[in-house]
MARBA-3410 file (N, C-alpha, C, O; in Angstrom, 1 decimal):
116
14.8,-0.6,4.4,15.6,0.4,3.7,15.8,1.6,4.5,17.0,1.9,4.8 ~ 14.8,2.3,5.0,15.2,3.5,5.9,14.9,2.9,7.2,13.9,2.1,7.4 ~ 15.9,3.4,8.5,15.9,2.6,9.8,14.6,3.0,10.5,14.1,2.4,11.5 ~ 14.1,4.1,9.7,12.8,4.9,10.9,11.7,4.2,10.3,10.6,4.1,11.0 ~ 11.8,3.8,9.3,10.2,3.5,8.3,9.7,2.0,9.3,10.2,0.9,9.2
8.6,2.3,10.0,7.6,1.4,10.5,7.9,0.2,9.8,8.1,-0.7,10.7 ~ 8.1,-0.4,8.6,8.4,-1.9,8.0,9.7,-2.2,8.9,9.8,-3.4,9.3 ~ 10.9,-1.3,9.3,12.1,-1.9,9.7,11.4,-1.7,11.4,11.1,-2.7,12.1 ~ 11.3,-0.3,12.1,11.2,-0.7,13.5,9.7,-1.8,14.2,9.8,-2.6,15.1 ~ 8.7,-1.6,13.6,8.0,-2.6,14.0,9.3,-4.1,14.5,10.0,-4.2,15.4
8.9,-5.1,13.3,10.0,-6.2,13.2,11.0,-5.9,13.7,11.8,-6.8,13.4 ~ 11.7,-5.0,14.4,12.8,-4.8,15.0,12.3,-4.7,16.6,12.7,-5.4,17.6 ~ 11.6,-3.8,16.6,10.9,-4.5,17.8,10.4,-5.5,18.6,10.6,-5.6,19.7 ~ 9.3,-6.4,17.5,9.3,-7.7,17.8,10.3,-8.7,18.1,10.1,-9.7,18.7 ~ 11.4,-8.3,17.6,12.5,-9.0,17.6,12.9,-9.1,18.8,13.1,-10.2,19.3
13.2,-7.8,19.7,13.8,-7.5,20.7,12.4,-7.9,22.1,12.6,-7.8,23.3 ~ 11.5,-8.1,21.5,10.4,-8.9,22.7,10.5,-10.5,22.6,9.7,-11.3,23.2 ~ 11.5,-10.9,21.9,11.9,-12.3,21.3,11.1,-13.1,20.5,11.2,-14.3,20.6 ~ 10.2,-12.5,19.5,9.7,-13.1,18.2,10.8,-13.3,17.1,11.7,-12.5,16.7 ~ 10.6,-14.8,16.5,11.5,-14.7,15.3,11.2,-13.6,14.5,10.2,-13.0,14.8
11.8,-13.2,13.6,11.4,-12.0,12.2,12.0,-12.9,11.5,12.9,-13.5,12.0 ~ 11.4,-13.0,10.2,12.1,-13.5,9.1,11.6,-12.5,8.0,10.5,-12.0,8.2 ~ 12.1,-12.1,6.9,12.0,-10.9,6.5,11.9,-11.8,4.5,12.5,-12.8,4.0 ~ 10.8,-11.0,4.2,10.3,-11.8,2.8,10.5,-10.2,2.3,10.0,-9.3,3.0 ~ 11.3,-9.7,1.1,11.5,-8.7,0.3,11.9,-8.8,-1.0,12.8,-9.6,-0.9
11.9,-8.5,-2.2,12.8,-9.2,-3.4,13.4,-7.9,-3.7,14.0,-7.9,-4.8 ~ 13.4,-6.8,-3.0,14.4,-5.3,-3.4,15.8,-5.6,-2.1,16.7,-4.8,-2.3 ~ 16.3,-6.6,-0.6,16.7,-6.5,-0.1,17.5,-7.5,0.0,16.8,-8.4,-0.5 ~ 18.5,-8.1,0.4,18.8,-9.0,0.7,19.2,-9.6,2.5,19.4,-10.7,3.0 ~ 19.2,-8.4,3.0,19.2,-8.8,4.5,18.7,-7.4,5.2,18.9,-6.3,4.8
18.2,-7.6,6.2,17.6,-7.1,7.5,17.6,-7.4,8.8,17.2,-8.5,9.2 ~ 18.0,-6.5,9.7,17.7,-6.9,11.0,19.1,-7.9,11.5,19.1,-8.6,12.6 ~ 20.3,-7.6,10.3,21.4,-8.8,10.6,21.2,-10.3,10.1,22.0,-11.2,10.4 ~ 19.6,-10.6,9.2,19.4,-11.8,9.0,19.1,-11.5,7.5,18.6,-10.5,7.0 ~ 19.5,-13.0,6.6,19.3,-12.7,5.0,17.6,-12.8,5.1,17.1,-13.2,6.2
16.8,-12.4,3.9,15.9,-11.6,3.5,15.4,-12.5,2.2,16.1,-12.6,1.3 ~ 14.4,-13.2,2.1,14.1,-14.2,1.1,13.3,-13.3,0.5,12.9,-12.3,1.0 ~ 13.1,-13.7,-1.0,12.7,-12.7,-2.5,11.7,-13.3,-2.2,10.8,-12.4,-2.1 ~ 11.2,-14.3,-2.1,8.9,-14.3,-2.1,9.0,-15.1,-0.9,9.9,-15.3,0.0 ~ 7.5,-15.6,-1.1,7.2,-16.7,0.2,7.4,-17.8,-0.1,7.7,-18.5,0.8
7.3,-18.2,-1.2,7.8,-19.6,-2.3,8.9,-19.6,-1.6,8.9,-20.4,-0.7 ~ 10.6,-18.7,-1.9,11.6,-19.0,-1.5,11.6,-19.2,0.0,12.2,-20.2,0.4 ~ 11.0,-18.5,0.8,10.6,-18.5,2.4,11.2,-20.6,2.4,12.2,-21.2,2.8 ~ 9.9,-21.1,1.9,9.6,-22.7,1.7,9.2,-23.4,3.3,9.5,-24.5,3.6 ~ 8.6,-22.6,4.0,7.7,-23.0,5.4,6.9,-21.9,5.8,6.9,-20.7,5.4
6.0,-22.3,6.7,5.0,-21.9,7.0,5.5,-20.6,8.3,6.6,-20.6,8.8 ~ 4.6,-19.5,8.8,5.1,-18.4,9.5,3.7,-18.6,10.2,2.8,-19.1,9.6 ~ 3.4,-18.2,11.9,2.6,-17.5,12.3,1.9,-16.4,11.8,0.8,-16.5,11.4 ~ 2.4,-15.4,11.9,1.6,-14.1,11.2,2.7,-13.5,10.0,4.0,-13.5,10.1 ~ 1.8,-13.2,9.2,2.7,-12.7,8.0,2.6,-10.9,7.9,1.8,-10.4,7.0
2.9,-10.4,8.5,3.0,-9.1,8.6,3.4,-8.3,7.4,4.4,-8.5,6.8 ~ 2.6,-7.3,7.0,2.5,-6.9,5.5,2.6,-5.1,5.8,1.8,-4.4,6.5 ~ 3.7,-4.8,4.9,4.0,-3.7,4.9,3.7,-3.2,3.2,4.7,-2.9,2.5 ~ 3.2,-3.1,2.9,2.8,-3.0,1.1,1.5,-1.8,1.5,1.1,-1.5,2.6 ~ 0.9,-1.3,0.0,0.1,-0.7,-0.3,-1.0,-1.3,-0.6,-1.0,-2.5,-0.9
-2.3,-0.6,-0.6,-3.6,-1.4,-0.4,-3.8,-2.0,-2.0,-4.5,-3.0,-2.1 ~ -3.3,-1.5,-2.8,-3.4,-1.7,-4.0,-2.5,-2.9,-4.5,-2.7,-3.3,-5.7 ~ -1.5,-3.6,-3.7,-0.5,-4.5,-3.7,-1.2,-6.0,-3.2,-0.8,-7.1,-3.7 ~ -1.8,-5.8,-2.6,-2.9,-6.5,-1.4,-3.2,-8.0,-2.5,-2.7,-9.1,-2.2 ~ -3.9,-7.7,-3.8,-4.6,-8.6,-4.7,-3.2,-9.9,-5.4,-3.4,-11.1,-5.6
-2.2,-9.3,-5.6,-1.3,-10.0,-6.0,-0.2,-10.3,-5.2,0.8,-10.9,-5.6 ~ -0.4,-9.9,-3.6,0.2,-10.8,-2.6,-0.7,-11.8,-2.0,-0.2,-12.6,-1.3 ~ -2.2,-12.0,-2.1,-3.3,-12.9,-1.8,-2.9,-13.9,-2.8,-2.7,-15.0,-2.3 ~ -2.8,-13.8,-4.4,-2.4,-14.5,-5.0,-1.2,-15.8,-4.4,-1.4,-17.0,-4.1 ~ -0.3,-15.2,-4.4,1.0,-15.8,-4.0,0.6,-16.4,-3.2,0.5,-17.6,-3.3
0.3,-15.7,-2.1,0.2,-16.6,-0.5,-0.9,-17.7,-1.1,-1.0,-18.5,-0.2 ~ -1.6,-18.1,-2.1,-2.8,-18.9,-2.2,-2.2,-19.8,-3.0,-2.6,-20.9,-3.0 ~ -1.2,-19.6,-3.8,-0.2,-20.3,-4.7,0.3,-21.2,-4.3,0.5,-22.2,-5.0 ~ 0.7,-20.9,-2.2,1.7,-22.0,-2.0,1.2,-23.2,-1.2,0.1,-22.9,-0.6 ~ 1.7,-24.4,-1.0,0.7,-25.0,-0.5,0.2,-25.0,0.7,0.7,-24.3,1.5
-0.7,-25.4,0.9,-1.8,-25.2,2.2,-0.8,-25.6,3.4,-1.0,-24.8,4.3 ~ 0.1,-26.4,3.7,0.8,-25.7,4.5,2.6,-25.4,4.8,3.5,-25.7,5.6 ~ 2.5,-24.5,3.7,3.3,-23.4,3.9,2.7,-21.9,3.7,3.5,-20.9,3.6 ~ 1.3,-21.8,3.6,0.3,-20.6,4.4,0.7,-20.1,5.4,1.3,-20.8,6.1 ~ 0.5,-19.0,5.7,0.5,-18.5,7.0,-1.1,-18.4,7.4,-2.2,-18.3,6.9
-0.4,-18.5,9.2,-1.8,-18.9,9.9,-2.5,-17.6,9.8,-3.6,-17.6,9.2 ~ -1.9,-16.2,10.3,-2.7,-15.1,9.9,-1.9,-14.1,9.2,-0.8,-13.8,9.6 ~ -2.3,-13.6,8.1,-2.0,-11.9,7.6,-2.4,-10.9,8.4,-3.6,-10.7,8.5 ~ -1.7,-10.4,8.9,-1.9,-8.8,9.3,-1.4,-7.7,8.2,-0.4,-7.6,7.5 ~ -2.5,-7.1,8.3,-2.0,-6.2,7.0,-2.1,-4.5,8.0,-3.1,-4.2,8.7
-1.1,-4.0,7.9,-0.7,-3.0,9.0,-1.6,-2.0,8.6,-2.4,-1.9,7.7 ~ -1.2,-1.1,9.6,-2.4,0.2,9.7,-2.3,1.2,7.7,-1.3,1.4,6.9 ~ -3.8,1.4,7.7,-3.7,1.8,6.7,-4.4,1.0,5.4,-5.3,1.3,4.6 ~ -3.4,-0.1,5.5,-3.7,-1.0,4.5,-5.0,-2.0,4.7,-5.5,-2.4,5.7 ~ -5.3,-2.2,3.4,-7.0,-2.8,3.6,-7.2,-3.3,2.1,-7.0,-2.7,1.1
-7.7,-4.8,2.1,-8.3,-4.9,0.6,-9.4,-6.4,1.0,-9.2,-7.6,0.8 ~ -10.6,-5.7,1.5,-11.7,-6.5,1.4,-11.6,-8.3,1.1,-11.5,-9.3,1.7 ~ -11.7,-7.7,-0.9,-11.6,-9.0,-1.6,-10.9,-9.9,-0.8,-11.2,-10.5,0.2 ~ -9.7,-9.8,-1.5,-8.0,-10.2,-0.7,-8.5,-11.0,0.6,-8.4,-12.2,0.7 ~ -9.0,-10.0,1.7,-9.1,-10.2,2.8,-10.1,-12.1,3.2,-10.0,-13.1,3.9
-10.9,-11.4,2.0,-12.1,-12.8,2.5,-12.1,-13.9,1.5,-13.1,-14.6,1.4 ~ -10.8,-13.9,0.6,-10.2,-15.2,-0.2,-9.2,-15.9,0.8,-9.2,-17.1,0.9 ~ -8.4,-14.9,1.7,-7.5,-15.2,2.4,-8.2,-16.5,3.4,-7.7,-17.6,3.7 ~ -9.6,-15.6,3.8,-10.3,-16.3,5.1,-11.0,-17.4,5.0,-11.2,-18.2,5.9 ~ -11.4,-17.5,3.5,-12.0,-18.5,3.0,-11.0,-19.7,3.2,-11.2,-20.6,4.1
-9.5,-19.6,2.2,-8.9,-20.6,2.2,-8.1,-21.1,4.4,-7.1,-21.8,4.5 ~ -8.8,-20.7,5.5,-8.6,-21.1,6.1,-7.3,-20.0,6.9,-6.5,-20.6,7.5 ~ -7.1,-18.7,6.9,-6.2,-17.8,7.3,-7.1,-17.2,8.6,-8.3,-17.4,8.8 ~ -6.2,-16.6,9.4,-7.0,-14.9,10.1,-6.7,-13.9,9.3,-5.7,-14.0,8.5 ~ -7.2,-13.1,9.3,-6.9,-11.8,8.7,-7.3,-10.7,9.4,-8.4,-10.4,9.8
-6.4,-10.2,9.7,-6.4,-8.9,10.1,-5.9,-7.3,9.2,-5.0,-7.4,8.5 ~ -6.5,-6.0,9.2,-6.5,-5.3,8.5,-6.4,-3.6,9.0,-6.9,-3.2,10.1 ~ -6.0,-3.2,8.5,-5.7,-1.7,9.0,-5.4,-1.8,10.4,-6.0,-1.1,11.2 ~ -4.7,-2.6,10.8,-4.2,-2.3,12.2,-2.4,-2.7,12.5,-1.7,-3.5,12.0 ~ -2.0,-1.6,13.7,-0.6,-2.1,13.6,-0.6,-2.9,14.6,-1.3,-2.7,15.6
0.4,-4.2,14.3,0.8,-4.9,15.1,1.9,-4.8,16.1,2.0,-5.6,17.1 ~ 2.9,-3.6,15.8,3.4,-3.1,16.7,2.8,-2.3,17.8,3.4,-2.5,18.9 ~ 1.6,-1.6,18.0,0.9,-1.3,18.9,0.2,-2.2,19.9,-0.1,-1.9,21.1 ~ -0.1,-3.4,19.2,-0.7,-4.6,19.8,0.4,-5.6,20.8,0.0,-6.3,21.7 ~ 1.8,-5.5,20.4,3.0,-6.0,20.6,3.3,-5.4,22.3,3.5,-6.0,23.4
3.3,-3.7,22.1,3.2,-2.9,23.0,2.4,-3.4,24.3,2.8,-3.6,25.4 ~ 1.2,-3.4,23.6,0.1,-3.2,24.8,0.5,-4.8,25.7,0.3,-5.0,26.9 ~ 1.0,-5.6,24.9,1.1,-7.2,25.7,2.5,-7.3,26.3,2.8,-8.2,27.1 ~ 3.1,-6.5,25.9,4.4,-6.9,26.3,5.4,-7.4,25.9,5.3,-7.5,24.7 ~ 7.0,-8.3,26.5,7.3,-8.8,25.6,6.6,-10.1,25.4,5.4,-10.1,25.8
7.2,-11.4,24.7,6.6,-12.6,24.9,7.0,-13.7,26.1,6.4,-14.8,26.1
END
């Protein structure tokens, strides 16, 4: 929604180090010049890392979802960006076979490696 807000330049970044982005939102319909699927259900395949821009409080009923869909159309890991953190969430995710990563930005990590 706003060009400066870390959810759009992160993934715009990645983009331009040559990572796919595919963009999961149900308030947007396109980003980055690419349409924008309303859940992960609609997604209907599996992602590398599912990069999470949400509130910590959001955390429990996006663990839901991702556990909803089948084992594999999971994502291999959640990163849940700086800031954000939800334990529980975190070690249901881990259980059912995820990485999880937490309070950290993956644009910083993107940086330090370079492109791909």
């Amino acid at each position: 929604k706003r060009p400066d807000a870390p959810a759009y330049t992160i993934p715009l970044m990645l983009a331009d180090q040559g990572y796919e982005i595919v963009g999961v939102n149900p308030t947007i319909a396109e980003a980055l010049g690419r349409p924008v699927h309303p859940t992960l259900a609609a997604l209907g395949r599996r992602v590398d890392v599912l990069d999470v821009f949400r509130r910590s409080d959001a955390i429990a009923e996006l663990a839901d979802e991702i556990l909803a869909l089948p084992a594999e159309q999971r994502p291999g890991t959640v990163w849940l960006q700086s800031g954000i953190r939800h334990d529980e969430s975190a070690q249901r995710l881990a259980a059912a076979g995820m990485d999880v990563v937490q309070d950290a930005c993956l644009g910083v990590l993107a940086r330090r490696h370079g492109p791909r």
